[in-house]
N, C-alpha and C positions, 0 to 999 in steps of 0.2 A: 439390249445394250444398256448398262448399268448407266445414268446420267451424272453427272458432279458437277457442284456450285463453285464456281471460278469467281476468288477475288480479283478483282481488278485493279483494287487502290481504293483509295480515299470516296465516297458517297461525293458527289458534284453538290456544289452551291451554285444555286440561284445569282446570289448575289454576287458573286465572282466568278470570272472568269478565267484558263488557261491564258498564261504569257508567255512568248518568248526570249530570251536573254543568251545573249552570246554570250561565251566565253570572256572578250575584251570589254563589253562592258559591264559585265559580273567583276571584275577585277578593277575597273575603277569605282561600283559600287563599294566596293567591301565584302560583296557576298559571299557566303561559306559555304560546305553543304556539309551534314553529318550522315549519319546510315542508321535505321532501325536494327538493334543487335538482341542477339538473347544472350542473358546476363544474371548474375546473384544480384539480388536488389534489396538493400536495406539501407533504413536509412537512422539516426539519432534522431530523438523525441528529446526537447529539452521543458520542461514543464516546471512550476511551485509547484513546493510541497514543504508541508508543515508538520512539525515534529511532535506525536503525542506517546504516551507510556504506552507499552503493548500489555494489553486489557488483560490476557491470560497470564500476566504477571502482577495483577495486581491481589492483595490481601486486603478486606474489611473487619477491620477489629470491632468484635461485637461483645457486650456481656450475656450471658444465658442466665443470669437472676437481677434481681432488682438489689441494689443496692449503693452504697456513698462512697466514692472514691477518695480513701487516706491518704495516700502517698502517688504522687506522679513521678515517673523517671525519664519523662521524652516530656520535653517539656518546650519544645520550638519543633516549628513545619519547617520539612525539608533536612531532621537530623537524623541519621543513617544507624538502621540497628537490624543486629544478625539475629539469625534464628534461635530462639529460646532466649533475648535478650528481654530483662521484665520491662514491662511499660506501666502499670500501676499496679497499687494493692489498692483491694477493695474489702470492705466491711459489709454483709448481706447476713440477714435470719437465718435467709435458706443454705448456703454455706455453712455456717455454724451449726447449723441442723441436720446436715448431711454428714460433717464431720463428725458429733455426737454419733451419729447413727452408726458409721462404719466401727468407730473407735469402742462403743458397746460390745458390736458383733465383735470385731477384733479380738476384746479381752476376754470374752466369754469362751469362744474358740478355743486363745490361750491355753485360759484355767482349768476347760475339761480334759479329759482323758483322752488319748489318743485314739479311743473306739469311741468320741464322740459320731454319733448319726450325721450321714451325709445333710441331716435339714442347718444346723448351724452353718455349714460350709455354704453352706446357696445363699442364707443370708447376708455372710459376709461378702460373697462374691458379689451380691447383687448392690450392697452398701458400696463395693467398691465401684464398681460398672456408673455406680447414680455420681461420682467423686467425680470419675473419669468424664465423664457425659458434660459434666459443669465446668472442663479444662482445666482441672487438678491435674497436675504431671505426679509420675512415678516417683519422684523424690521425694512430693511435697507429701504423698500417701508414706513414703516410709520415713519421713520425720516427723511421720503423725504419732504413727505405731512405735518410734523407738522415745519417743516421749511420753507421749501416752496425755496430753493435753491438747486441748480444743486449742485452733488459735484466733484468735478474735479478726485478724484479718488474713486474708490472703491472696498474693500476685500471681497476675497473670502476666505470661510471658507471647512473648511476637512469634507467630504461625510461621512468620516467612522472614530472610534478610531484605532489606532496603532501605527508601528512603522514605520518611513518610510526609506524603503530599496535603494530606488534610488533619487538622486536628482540632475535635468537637469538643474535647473534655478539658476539665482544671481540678485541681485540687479543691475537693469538699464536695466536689459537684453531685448531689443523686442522679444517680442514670436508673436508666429501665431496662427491664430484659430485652433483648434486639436492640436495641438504639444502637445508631453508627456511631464509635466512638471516633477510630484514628482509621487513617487509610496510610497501605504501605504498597509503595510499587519496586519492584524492581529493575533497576534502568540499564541492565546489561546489557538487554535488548530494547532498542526502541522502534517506534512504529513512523513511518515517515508518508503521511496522506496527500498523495499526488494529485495536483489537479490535470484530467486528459479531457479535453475536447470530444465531444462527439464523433467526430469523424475520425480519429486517431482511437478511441475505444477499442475498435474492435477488433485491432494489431497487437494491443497489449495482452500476452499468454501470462499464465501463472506459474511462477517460477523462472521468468523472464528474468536475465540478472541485470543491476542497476548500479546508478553509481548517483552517490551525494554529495553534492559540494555547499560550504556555508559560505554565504557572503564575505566578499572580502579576505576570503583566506586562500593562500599560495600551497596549501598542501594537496595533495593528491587525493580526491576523491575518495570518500569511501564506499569499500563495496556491498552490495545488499540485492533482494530478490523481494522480486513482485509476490506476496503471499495471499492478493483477495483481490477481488476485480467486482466492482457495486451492478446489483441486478438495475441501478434507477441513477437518474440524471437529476443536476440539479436543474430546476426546470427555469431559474432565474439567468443561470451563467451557461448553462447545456453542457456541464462537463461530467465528468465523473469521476468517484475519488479513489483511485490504483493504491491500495496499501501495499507498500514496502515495509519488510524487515530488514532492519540495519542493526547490529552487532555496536555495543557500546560500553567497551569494557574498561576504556579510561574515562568514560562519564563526559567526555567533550560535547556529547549530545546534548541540549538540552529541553524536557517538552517544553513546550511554547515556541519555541525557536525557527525562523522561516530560512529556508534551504532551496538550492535547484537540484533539480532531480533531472538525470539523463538516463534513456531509456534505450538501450538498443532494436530497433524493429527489425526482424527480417520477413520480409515479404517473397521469399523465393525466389524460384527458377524463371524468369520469364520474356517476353517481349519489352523490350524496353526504345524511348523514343529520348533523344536529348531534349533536355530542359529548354532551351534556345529555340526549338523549331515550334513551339507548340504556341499557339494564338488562340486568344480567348475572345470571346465577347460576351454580351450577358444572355445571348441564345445560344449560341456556338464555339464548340471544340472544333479548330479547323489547324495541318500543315500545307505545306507545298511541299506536293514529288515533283521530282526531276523525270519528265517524260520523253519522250523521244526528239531528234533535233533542238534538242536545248531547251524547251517545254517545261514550264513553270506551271502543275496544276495541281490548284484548291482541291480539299476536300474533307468533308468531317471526320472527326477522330473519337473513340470513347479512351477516355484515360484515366487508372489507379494512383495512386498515392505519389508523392514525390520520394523522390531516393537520390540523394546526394550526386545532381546533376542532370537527374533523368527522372523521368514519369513512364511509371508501369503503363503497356499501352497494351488494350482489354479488346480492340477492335480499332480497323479502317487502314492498317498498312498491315505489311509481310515483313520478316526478317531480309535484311541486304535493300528495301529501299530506301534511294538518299532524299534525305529533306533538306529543305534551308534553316541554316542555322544563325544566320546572321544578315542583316539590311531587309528582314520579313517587314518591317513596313513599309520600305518601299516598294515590294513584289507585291505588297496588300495592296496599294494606292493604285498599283497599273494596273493591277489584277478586276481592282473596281470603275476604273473608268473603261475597262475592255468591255467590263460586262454591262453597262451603259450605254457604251456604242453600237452594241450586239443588237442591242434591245429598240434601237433609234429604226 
């Protein structure tokens, strides 16, 4: 014969005892009872979070030769320029040396004969490729070739639209090859770094959708989705930082800017206990079932996360038993001097 482990209820405490309580004076206490239900359980996570650029939107203006910057056209941090918009001309040997170069092949090309050998062509080609390599754009190659003059300087134009956020260079200044010159982000989208508690981490999925509200403002939240969840905690505060993507196409957004972040968690299908009936101490999860003949008895509980009213309950009651939900400290006081007397 096959055997099976029968819950009975809540694990007994020591330290407490079963009570009994009528009816009449359960109703001059105030007592309530609610019921252990299965239920959708989720609950709102309201967390900081702080606004920065989303990093795969940002552009690092660099030069690829050495040289002195003539002219600036972005000339203040934080002024907004689109794609192929110039940001400086710059003066380099190697530039003028590279133009020289294509502009040679170029006219030689020209001048031969149409059965010139495929080797002219490679060189030109290759003259061109060395123009391109250095961020000469297609225009600036054919108002080389239809002038037919070196130009002693030449602008480079913005990789990407934005705004830009950092700005190294000034007029006259030598740069070097690689140096950071300007930084451009674009703030379409922005990044919103939630702070989550440890214990709340591990609720938060990716692609979970969110909502942003800024200080002090009456408008409606805006919407956005959890896009990164951090492998590590901060070890000072034990949180960890939930990146949202948030959508910011009228610029209201601003990085630096400190925001609340609300988080929908669902936690599923499950056993749930009301909020009210659950007692805590600094060793014990304990409720009171309702037992037989009006029977008031303790017992431990393990319990999940809260959920708006209710605690996931993971062990120690069944679905449909009723617990106290209200005047639990006075069922705890009688419940502790019974088990006092027990003990005499």
């Amino acid at each position: 014969m096959k055997l099976e482990l029968l819950k009975a209820g809540p694990a007994p405490m020591k330290d407490l005892a079963p009570v009994t309580i009528v009816p009449d004076t359960r109703a001059r206490m105030g007592l309530t009872m609610g019921a252990v239900e299965t239920r959708e359980l989720a609950r709102d996570l309201t967390a900081a979070a702080r606004l920065v650029p989303d990093e795969s939107r940002l552009s690092r203006v660099t030069a690829k030769v050495d040289g002195w910057v003539e002219k600036l056209f972005v000339n203040t941090t934080g002024q907004e320029v689109k794609k192929g918009d110039p940001l400086f001309s710059l003066y380099s040997p190697d530039l003028v040396s590279a133009q020289q170069e294509y502009l040679s092949s170029f006219q030689a090309v020209r001048q031969a004969s149409k059965d010139a050998g495929p080797g002219s062509r490679d060189l030109l080609e290759a003259a061109r490729r060395r123009l391109q390599f250095l961020d000469i754009t297609d225009a600036q190659i054919k108002k080389l070739e239809d002038s037919g003059a070196v130009e002693k300087v030449l602008t480079l134009h913005a990789p990407a639209a934005g705004h830009v956020l950092k700005k190294s260079v000034v007029a006259g200044q030598k740069i070097m090859a690689g140096e950071s010159l300007l930084l451009i982000a674009d703030l379409s989208v922005v990044w919103a770094e939630v702070s989550v508690y440890q214990s709340d981490l591990s609720l938060v999925k990716l692609n979970m959708s969110a909502e942003l509200t800024l200080p002090g403002s009456r408008d409606p939240g805006i919407k956005g989705r959890v896009v990164f969840i951090p492998p590590t905690l901060d070890p000072e505060t034990r949180t960890g930082t939930a990146r949202m993507e948030v959508p910011n196409a009228d610029l209201r957004l601003k990085p630096g800017m400190f925001a609340e972040a609300r988080l929908r968690l669902e936690l599923g299908r499950g056993l749930a206990i009301p909020e009210t009936a659950v007692m805590r101490t600094g060793l014990h999860t304990y409720a009171f079932r309702e037992g037989e003949n009006h029977q008031l008895i303790p017992g431990e509980i393990k319990i999940g996360p809260r959920a708006s009213g209710w605690f996931q309950l993971l062990d120690g009651l069944k679905e449909g038993d009723r617990v106290v939900t209200s005047a639990n400290f006075l069922v705890d006081s009688e419940s502790s001097m019974q088990a006092v007397t027990q003990r005499k």
